[in-house]
C-alpha beads as a LAMMPS data file, in Angstrom:
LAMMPS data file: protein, C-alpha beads

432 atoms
431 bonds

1 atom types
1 bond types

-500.0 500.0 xlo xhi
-500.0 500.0 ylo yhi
-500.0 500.0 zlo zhi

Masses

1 110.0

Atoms # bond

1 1 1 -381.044 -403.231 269.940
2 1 1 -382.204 -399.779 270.106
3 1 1 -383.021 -398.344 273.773
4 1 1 -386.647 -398.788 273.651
5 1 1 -385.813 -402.245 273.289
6 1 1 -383.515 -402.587 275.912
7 1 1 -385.514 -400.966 278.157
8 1 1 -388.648 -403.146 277.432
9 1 1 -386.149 -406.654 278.327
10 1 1 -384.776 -404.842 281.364
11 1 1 -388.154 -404.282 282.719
12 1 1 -389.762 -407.656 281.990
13 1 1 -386.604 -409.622 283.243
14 1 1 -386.180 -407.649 286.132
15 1 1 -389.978 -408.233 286.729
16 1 1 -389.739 -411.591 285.868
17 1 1 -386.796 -412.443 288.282
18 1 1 -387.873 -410.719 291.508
19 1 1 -391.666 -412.045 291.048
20 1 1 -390.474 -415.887 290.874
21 1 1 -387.564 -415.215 293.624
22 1 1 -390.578 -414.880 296.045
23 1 1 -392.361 -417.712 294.544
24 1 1 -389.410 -419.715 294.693
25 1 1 -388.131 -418.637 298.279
26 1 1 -391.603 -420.127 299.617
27 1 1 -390.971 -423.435 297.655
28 1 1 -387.551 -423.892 299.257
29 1 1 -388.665 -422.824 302.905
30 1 1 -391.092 -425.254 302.339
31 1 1 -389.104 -428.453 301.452
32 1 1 -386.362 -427.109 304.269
33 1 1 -388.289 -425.489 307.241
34 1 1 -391.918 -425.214 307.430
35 1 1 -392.884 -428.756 308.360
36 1 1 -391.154 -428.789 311.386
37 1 1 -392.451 -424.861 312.352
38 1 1 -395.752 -424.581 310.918
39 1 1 -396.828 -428.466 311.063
40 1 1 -395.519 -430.177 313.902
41 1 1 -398.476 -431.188 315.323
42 1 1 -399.598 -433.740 312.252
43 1 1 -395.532 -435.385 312.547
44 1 1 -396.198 -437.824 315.536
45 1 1 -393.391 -440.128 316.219
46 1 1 -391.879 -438.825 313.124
47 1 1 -393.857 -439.965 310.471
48 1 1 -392.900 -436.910 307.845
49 1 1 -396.739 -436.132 307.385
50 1 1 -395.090 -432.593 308.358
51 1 1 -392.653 -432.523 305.286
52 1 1 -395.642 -434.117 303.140
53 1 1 -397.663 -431.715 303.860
54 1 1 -395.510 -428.421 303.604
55 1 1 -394.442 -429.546 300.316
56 1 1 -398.190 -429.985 299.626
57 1 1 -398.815 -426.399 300.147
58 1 1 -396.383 -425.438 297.038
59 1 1 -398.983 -426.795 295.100
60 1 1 -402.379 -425.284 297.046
61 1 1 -400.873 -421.860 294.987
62 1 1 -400.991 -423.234 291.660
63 1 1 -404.869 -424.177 291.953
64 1 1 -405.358 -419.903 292.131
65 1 1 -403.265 -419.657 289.359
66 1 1 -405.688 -420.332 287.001
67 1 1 -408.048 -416.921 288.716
68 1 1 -405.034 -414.741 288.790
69 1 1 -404.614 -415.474 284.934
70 1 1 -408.167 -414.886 284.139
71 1 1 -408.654 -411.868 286.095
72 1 1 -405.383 -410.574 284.715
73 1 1 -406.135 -411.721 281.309
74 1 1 -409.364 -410.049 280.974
75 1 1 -408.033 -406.057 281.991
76 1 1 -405.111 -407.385 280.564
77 1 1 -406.353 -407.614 277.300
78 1 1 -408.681 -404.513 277.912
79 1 1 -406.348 -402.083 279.777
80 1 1 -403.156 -403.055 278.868
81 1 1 -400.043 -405.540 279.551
82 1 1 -398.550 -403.080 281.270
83 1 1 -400.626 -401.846 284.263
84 1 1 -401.377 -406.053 285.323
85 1 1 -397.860 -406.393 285.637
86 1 1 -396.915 -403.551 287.983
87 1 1 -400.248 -404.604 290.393
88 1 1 -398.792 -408.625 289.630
89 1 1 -395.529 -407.442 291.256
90 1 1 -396.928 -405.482 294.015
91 1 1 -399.131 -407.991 295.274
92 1 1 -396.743 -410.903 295.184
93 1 1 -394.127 -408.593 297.102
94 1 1 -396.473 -407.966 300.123
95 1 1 -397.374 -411.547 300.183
96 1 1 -393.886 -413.042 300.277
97 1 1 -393.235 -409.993 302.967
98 1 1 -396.100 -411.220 304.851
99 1 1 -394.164 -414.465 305.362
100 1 1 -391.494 -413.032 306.490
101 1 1 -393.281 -411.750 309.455
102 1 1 -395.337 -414.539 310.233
103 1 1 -395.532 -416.151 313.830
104 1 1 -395.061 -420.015 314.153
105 1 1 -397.028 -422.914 315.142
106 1 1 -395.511 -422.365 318.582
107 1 1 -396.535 -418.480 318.604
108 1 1 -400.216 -418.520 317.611
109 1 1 -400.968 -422.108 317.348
110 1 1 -403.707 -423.333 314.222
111 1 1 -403.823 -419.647 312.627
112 1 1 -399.605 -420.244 311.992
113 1 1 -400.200 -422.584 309.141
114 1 1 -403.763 -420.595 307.947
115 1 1 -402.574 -417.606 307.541
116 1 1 -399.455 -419.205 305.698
117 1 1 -401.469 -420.814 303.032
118 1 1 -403.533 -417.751 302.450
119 1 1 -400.094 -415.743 301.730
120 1 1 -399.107 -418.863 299.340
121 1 1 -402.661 -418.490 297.716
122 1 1 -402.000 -414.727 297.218
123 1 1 -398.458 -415.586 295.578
124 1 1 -400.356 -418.250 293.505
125 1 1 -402.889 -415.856 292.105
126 1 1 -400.250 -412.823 291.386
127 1 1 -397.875 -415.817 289.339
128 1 1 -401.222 -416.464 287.799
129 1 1 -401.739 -413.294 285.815
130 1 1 -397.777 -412.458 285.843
131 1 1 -396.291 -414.700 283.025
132 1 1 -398.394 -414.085 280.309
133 1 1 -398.140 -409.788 280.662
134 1 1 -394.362 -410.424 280.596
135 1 1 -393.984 -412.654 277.723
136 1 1 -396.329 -410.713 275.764
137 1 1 -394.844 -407.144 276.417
138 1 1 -391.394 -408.644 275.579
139 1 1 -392.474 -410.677 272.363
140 1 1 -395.007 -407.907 271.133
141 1 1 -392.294 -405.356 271.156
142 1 1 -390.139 -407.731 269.330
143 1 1 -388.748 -407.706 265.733
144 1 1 -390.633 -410.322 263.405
145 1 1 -387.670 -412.710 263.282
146 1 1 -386.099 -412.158 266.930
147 1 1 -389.488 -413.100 268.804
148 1 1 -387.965 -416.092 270.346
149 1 1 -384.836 -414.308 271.469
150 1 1 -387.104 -411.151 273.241
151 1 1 -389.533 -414.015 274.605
152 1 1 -386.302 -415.745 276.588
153 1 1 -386.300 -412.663 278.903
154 1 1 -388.805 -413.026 281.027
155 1 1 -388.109 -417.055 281.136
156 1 1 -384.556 -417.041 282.337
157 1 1 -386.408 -414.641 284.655
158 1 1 -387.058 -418.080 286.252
159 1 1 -383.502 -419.289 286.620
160 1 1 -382.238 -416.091 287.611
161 1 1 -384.876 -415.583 290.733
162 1 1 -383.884 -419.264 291.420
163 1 1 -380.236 -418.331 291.502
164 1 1 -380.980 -415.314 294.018
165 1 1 -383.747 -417.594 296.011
166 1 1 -381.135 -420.013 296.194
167 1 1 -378.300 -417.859 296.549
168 1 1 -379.677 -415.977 299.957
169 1 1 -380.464 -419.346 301.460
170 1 1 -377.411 -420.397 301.190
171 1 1 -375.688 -417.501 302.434
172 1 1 -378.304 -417.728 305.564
173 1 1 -377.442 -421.503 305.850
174 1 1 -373.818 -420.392 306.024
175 1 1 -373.983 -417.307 308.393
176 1 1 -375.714 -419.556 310.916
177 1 1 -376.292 -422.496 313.186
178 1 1 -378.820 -424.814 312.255
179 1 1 -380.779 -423.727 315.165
180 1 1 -380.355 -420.187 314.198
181 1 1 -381.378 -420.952 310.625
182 1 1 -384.442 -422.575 312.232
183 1 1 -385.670 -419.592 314.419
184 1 1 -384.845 -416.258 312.234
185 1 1 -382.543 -417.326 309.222
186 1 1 -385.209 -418.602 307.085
187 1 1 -387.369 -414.932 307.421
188 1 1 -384.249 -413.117 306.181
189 1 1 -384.934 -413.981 302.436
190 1 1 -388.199 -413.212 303.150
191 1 1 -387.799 -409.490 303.977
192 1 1 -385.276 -409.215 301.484
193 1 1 -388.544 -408.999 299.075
194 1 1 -389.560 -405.418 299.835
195 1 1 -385.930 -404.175 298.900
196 1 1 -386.332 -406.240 295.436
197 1 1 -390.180 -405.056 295.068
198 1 1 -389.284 -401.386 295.091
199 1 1 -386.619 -401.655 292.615
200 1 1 -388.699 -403.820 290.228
201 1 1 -391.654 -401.631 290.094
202 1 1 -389.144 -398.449 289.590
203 1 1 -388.125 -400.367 286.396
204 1 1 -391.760 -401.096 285.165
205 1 1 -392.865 -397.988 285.657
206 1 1 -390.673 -396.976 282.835
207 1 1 -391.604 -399.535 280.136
208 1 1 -393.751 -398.491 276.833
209 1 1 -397.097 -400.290 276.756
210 1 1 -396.991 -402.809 273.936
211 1 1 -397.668 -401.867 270.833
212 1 1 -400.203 -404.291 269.591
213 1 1 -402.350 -403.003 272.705
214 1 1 -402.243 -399.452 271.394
215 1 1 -403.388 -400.600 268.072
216 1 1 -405.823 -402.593 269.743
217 1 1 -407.132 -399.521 271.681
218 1 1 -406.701 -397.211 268.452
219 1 1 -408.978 -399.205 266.783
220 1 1 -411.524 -400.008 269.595
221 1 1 -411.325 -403.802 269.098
222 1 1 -410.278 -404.990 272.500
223 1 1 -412.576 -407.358 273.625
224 1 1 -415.398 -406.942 276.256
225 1 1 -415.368 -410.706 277.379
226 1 1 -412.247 -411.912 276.173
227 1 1 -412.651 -414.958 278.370
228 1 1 -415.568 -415.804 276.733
229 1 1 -414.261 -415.217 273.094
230 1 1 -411.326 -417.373 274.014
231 1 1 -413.511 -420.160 275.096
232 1 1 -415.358 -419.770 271.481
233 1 1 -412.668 -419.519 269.668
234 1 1 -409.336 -420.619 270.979
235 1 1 -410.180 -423.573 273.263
236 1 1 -408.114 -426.124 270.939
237 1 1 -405.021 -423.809 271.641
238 1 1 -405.744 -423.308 275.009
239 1 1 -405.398 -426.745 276.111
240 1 1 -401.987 -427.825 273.752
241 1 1 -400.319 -424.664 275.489
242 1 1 -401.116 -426.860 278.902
243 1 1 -399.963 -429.767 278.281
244 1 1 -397.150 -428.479 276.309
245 1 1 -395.960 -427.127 279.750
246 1 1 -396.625 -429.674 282.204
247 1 1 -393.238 -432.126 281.784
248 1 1 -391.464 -429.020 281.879
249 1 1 -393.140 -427.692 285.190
250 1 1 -393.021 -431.469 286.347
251 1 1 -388.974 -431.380 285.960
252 1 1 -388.199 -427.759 286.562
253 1 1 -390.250 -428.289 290.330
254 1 1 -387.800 -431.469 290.853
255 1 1 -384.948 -428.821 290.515
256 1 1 -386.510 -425.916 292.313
257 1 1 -388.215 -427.935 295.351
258 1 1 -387.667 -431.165 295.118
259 1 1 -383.807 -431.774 295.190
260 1 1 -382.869 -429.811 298.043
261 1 1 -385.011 -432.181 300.039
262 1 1 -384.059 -435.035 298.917
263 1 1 -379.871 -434.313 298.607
264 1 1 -379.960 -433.183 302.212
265 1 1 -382.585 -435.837 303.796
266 1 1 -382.207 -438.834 301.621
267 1 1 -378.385 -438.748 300.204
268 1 1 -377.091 -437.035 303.425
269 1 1 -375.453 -434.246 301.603
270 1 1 -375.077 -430.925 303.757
271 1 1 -377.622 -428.131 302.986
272 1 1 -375.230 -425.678 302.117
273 1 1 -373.846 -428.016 298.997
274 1 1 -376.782 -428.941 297.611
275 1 1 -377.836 -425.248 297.527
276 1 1 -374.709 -424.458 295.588
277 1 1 -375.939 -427.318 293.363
278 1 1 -379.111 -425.902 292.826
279 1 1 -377.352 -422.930 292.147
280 1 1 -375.179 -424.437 289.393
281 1 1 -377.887 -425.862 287.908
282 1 1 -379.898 -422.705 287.546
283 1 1 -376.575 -421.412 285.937
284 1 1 -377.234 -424.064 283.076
285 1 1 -380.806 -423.325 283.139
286 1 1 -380.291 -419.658 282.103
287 1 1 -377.850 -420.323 279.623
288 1 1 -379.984 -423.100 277.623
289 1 1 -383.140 -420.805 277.942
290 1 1 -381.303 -418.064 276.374
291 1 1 -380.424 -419.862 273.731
292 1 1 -382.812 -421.729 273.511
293 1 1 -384.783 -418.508 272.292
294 1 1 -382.045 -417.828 269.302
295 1 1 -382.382 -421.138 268.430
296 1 1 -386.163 -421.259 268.312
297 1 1 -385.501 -418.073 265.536
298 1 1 -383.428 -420.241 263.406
299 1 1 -385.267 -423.641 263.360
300 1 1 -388.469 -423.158 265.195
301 1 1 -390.473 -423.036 268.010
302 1 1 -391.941 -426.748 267.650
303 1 1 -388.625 -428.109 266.808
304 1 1 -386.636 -426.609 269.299
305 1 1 -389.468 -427.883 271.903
306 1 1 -389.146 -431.117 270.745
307 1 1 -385.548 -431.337 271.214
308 1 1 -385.657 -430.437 274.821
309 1 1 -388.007 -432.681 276.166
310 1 1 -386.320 -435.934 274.255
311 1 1 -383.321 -434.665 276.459
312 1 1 -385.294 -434.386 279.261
313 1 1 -386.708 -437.832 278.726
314 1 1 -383.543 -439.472 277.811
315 1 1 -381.781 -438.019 281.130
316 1 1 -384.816 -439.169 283.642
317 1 1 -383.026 -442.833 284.665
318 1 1 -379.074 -441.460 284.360
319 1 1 -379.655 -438.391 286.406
320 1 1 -381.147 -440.467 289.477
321 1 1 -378.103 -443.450 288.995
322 1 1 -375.636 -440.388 289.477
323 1 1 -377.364 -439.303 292.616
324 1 1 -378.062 -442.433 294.060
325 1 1 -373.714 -442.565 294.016
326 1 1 -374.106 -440.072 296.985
327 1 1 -371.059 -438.233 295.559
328 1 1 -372.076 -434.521 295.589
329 1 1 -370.164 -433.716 292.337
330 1 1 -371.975 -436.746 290.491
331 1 1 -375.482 -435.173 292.106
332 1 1 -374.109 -431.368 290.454
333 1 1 -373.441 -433.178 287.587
334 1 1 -376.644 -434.458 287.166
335 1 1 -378.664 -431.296 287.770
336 1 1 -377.180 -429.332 285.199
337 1 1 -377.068 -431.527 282.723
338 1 1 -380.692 -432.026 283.069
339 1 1 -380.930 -428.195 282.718
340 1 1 -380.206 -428.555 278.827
341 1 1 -383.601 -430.186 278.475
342 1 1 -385.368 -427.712 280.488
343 1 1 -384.103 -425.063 278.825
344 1 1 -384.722 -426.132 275.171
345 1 1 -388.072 -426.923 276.063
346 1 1 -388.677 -423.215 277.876
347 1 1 -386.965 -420.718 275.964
348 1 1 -389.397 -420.692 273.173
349 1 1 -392.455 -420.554 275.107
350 1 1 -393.492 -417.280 275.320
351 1 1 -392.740 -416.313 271.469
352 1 1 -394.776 -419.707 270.395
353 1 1 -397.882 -418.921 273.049
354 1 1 -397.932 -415.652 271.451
355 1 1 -397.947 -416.703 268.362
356 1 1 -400.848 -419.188 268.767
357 1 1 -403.680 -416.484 269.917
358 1 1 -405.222 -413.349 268.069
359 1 1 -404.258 -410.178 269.751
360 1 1 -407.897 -409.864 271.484
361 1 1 -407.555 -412.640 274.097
362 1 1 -403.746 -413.042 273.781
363 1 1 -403.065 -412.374 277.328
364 1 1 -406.022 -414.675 278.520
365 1 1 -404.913 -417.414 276.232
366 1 1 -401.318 -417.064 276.993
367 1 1 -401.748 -416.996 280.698
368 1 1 -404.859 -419.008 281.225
369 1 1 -402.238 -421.950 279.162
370 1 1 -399.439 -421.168 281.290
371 1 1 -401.485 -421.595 284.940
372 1 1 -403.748 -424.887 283.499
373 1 1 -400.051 -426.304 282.466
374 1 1 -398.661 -425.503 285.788
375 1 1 -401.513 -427.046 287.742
376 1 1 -400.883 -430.245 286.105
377 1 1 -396.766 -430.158 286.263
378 1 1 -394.994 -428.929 288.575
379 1 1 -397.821 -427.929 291.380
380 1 1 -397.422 -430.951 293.430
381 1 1 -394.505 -432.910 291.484
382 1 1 -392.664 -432.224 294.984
383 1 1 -395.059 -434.070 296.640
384 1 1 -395.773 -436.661 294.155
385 1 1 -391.941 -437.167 294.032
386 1 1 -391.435 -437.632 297.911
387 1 1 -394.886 -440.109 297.727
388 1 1 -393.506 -442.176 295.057
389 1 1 -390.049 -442.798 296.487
390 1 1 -391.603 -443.745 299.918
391 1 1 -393.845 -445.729 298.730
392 1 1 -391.518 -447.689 296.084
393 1 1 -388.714 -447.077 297.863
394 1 1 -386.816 -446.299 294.667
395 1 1 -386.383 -442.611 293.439
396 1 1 -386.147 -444.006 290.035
397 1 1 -389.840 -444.346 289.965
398 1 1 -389.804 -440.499 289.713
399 1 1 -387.798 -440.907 287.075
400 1 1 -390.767 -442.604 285.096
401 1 1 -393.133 -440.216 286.440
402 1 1 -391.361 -437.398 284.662
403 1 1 -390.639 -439.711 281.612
404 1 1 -394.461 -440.186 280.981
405 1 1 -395.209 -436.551 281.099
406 1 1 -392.480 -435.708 278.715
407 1 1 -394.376 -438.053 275.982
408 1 1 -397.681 -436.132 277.099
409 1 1 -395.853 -432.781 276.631
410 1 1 -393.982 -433.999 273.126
411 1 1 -397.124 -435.446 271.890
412 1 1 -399.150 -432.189 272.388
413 1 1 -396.763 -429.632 270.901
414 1 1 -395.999 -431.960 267.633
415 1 1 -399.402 -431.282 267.084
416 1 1 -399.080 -427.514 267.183
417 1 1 -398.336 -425.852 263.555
418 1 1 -395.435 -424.105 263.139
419 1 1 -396.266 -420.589 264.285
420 1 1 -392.660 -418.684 263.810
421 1 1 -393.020 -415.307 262.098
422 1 1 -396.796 -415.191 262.089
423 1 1 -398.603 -411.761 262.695
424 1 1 -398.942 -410.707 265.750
425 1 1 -401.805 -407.687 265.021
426 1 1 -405.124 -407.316 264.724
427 1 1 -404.986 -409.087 261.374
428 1 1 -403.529 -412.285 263.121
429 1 1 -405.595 -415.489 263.141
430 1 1 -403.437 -418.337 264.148
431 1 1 -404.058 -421.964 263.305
432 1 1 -403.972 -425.035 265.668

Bonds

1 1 1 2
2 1 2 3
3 1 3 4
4 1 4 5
5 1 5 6
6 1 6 7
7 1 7 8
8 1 8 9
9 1 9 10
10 1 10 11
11 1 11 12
12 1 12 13
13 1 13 14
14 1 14 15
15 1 15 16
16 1 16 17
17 1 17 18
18 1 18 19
19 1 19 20
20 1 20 21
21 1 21 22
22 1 22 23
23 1 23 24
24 1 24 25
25 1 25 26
26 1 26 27
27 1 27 28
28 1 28 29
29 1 29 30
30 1 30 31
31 1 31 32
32 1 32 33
33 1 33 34
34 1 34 35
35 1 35 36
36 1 36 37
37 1 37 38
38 1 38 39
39 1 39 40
40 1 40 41
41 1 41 42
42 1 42 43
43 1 43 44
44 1 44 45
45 1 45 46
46 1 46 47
47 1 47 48
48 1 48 49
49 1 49 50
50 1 50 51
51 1 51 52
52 1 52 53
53 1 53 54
54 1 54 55
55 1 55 56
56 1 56 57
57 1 57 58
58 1 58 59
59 1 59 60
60 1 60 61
61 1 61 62
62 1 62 63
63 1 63 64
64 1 64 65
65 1 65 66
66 1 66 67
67 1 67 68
68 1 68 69
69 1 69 70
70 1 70 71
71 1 71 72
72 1 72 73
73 1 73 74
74 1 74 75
75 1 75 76
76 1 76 77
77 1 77 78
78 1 78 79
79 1 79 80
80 1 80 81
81 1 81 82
82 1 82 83
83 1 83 84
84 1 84 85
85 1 85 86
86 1 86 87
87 1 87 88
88 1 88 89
89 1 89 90
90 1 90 91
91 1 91 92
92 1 92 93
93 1 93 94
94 1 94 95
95 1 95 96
96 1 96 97
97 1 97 98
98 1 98 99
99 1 99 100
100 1 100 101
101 1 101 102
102 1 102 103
103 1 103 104
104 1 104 105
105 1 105 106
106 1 106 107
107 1 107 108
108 1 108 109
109 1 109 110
110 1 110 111
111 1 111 112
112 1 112 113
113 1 113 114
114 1 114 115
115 1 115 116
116 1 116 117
117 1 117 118
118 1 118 119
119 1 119 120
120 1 120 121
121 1 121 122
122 1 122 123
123 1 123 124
124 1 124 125
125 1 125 126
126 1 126 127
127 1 127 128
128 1 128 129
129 1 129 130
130 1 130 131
131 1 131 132
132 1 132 133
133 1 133 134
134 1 134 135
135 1 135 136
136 1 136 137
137 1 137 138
138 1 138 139
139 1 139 140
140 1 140 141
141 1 141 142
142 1 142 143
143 1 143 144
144 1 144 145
145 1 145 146
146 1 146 147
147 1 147 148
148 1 148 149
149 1 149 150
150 1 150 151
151 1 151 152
152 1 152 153
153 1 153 154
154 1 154 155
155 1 155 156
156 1 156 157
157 1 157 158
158 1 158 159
159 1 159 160
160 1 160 161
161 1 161 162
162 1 162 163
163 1 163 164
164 1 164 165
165 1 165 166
166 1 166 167
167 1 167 168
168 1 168 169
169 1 169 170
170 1 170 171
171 1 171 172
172 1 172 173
173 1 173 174
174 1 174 175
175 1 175 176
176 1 176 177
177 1 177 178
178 1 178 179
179 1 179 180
180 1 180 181
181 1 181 182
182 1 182 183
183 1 183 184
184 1 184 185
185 1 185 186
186 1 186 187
187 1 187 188
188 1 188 189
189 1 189 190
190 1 190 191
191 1 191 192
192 1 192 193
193 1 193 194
194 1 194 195
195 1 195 196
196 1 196 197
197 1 197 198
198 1 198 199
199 1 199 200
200 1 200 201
201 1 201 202
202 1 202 203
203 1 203 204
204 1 204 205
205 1 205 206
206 1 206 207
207 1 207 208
208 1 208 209
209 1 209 210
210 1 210 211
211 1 211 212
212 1 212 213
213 1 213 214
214 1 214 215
215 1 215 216
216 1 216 217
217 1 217 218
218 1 218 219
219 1 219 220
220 1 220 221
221 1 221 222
222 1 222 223
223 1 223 224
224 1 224 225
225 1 225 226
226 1 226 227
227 1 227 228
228 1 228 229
229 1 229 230
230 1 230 231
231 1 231 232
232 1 232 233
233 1 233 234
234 1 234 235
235 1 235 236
236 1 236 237
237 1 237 238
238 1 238 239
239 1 239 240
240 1 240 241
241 1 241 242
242 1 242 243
243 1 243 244
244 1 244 245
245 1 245 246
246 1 246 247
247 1 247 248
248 1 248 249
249 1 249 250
250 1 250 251
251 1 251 252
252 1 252 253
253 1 253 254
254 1 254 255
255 1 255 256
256 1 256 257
257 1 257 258
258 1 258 259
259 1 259 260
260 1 260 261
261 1 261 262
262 1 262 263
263 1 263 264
264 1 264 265
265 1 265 266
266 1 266 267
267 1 267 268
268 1 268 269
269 1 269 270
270 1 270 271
271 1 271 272
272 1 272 273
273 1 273 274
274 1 274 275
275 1 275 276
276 1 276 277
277 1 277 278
278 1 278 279
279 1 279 280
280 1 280 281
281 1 281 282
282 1 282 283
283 1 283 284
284 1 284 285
285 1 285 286
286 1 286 287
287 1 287 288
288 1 288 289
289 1 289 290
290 1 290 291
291 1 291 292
292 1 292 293
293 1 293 294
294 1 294 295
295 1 295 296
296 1 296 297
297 1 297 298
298 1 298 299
299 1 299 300
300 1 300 301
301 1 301 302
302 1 302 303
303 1 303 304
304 1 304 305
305 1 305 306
306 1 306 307
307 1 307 308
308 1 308 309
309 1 309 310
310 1 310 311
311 1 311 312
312 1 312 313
313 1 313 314
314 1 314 315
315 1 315 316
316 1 316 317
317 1 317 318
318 1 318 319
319 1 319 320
320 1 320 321
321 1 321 322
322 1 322 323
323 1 323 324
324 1 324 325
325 1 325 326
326 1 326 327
327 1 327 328
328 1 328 329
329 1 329 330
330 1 330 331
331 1 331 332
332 1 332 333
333 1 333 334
334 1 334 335
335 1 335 336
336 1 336 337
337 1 337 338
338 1 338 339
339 1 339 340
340 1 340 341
341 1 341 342
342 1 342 343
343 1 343 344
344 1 344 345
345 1 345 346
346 1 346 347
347 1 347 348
348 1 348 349
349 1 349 350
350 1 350 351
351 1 351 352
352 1 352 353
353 1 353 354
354 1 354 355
355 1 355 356
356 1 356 357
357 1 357 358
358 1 358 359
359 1 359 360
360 1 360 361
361 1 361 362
362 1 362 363
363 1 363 364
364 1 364 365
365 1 365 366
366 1 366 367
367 1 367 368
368 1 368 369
369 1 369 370
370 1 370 371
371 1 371 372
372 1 372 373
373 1 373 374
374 1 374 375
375 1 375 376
376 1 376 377
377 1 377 378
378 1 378 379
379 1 379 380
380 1 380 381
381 1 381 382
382 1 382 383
383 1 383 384
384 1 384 385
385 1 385 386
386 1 386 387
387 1 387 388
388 1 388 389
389 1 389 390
390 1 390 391
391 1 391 392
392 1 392 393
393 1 393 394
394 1 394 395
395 1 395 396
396 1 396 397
397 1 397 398
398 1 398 399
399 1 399 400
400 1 400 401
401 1 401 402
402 1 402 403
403 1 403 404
404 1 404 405
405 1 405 406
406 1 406 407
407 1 407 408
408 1 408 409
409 1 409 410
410 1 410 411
411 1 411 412
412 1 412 413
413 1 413 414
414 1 414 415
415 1 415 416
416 1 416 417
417 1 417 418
418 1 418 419
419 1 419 420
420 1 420 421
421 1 421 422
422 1 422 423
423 1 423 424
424 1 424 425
425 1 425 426
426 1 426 427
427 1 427 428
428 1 428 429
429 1 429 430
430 1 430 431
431 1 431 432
């Protein structure tokens, strides 16, 4: 690689990573501490309406997604990948900030939970527009035949800010009493954000703007609606990137949110080991993302997809038999092996999105796919997961729920055509 290149990778990973830490520190707080701070009221006689509905609010974010990727798909694709990314980053930072700040239920009564849905909204909006000025900054600088491998960055972005989300809660669930961890441990990761913020825009600030956008602008053919022209055009494409997403958000939410929850609360593991767990299992995820990017190079995007989400499938039922052992090695055990699946069926994303839209509404197509995708996966899989085991009383129900969208998600990106190697410029007209 030369330097350039390096330098584009460093900045969309680092990016990447410290944008979904913040996303990802909400999601946990969420599934461990906000029901009880921000919700009490709604939990009479301990009902868990508080849990059900802080895990709810994971979700309310993804619904803005979709605006934050049109908003930042339009300038996107008219002033450049570069400049959404750096406004992405600072926007999400002061958000997840914000948090940390914010008064309880018990400080400032009905505005508590208000004004901490608005912040998730914010978050929801910036992750909106985020993903798709990443992927295509790393894939359009890219080498024709190491697309996939450039495109991995900014998804093991994901693992990695789950690693460090994960990572600081755990250290804060070790430092301190439960009690502690209940009144001022849970901001710490929270604050933590402006530290990360500053570093990650220092880092963007040096990246090149892609070079598909300066032919774009050389030539004067960036679009003035490209919204509009994707709708025309690209509306086919628009809707397989969703659903190709959605079992992946589905299962990658069970791991993020979802497990921590259930581990401590329903298998009576401690906090601090299923953290490390989660931890472990973001471990795998980066690995299998990574190479699930080289591998997506050698045999393709649509194959490699495929090969992930039959893993996924396959795993659904075994993964919940080992955690219903309550043995916390089995319940590690089962988390990273799921991570294989996820992996092979996210590592290619970003070099196959890119190379399913003309360079003129690439960044609305990419990231309008992305947010659609992630309203209908993993938004509220969290809460759909709790629902499903108290209402069947068997986790292995979400088991099937996962299992269903993986035949959704394999259906829809079989019927993609191969797009490995195609052109990326203005010349580029990519077929369903």
């Amino acid at each position: 690689m030369t330097r350039d290149d390096r330098k584009v990778l460093a900045g969309t990973l680092a990016g990447t990573t410290i944008e979904w830490y913040d996303f990802f520190i909400y999601a946990q707080a969420a599934s461990l501490v906000f029901g009880p701070l921000f919700f009490a009221p709604v939990d009479e006689e301990g009902s868990g309406m508080a849990s059900l509905i802080s895990l709810s609010t994971i979700g309310i974010s993804f619904l803005f997604r979709p605006l934050g990727a049109i908003i930042a798909g339009r300038f996107g694709d008219r002033l450049g990948r570069k400049r959404m990314l750096v406004l992405t980053l600072l926007l999400m930072g002061t958000a997840t900030t914000a948090v940390g700040l914010l008064p309880t239920y018990v400080g400032i009564g009905v505005a508590a939970p208000v004004a901490l849905v608005l912040l998730r909204i914010v978050q929801g909006f910036s992750a909106g527009g985020e993903w798709g000025g990443a992927a295509l900054l790393s894939v359009e600088h890219a080498p024709r035949g190491r697309r996939g491998l450039f495109g991995s960055f900014p998804q093991i972005g994901v693992p990695i800010g789950l690693i460090l989300a994960t990572g600081v809660l755990w250290i804060m669930s070790t430092l301190t009493t439960k009690e502690q961890f209940q009144s001022w441990g849970w901001r710490v990761p929270f604050l933590l954000s402006l530290i990360l913020i500053i570093i990650g825009y220092l880092v963007r600030r040096a990246v090149d703007e892609s070079p598909v956008f300066h032919e774009l602008r050389e030539r004067t053919r960036t679009s003035s609606a490209p919204l509009r022209d994707l709708v025309r055009s690209d509306s086919k494409n628009v809707l397989l990137t969703a659903l190709i997403f959605v079992a992946n958000n589905a299962a990658g939410y069970l791991l993020i949110a979802y497990f921590i929850g259930y581990g401590t609360e329903s298998l009576g593991h401690s906090r601090p080991s299923v953290l490390l767990c989660t931890v472990a299992g973001a471990f795998g995820w980066l690995a299998f993302t990574l190479y699930a990017g080289v591998l997506s190079d050698r045999i393709g995007r649509v194959r490699t997809f495929q090969i992930g989400y039959a893993a996924v499938f396959v795993w659904m039922i075994p993964l919940f038999m080992l955690m219903e052992t309550r043995d916390i090695w089995l319940f590690a055990t089962a988390i990273v092996v799921l991570t294989f699946g996820l992996g092979l069926s996210y590592g290619p994303m970003s070099a196959m999105y890119a190379e399913m839209f003309p360079a003129s509404v690439r960044y609305s197509g990419v990231a309008i796919g992305y947010a659609l995708g992630a309203i209908l996966g993993g938004a509220f899989a969290p809460t759909i997961a709790k629902a499903l085991v108290e209402s069947t009383g068997s986790a292995y129900s979400v088991g099937a729920y996962i299992m269903v969208l993986c035949v959704i998600s394999l259906a829809a990106v079989s019927a993609v055509k191969e797009p490995k190697g195609a052109d990326l410029g203005l010349a580029h007209r990519p077929a369903a």
